[in-house]
C-alpha positions, -999 to 999 in steps of 0.1 A, spaced: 251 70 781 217 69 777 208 99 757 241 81 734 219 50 729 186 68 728 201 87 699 214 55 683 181 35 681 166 69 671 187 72 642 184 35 635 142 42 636 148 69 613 174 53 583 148 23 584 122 44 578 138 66 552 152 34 534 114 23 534 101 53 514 83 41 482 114 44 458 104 16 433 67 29 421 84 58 407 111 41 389 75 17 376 59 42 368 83 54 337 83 17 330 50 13 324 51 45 303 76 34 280 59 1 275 33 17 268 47 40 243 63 8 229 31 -9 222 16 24 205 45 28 185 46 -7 173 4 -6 164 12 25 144 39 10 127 19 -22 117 -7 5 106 12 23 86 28 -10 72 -12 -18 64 -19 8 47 12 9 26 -1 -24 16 -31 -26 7 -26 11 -14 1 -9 -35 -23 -41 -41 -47 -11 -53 -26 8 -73 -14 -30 -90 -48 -40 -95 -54 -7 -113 -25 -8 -133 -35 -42 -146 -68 -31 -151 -54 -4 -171 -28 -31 -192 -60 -51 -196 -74 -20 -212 -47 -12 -232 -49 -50 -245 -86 -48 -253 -83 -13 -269 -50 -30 -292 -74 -60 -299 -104 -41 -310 -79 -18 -333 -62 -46 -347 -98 -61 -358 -112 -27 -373 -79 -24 -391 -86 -60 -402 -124 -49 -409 -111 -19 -427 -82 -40 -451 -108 -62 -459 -141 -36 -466 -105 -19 -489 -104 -49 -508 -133 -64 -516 -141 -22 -527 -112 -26 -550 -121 -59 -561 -153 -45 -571 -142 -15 -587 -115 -33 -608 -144 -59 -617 -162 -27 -628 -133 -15 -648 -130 -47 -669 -166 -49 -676 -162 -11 -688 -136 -18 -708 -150 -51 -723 -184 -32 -728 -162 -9 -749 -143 -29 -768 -177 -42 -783 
């Protein structure tokens, strides 16, 4: 009977033990990973996000910039057109002037 209970608190000794072995810092361990991962993923992300923004506040401020052009290059036409009509005219002007004091000179 003794070697029963001798194997019985022997076997007790031994589950306790075995039921102590570090179990729960390996299942951690992956925890901490994934967090980890988690956190990496999510700075990337809100790097990427970043730089998708300010590249489209870039690409609209050149694209106004370019409008702006386009405005001012539309402006400065329309006023050497304007020049131009006007230069036309006062030629004409002069050169039908011309043509009636030619014609008046004749007539004499």
């Amino acid at each position: 009977m003794k070697k029963v209970i001798a194997t019985v608190v022997a076997t007790l000794f031994a589950t306790a033990a075995f039921a102590q072995t570090p179990a729960a810092p390996a299942a951690s361990v992956p925890a901490k990973a994934e967090a980890a991962h988690t956190k990496a993923v999510a700075k990337a992300d809100a790097k990427e996000t970043k730089a998708v923004v300010k590249a489209d506040a870039k690409e609209a401020v050149i694209a106004a910039d370019a409008k702006a052009d386009v405005a001012s290059a539309k402006a400065d036409a329309k006023a050497t057109k304007a020049k131009a009509h006007h230069k036309a005219k006062k030629a004409k002007a002069k050169a039908d002037e011309a043509k009636t004091e030619a014609a008046a000179a004749a007539a004499k």
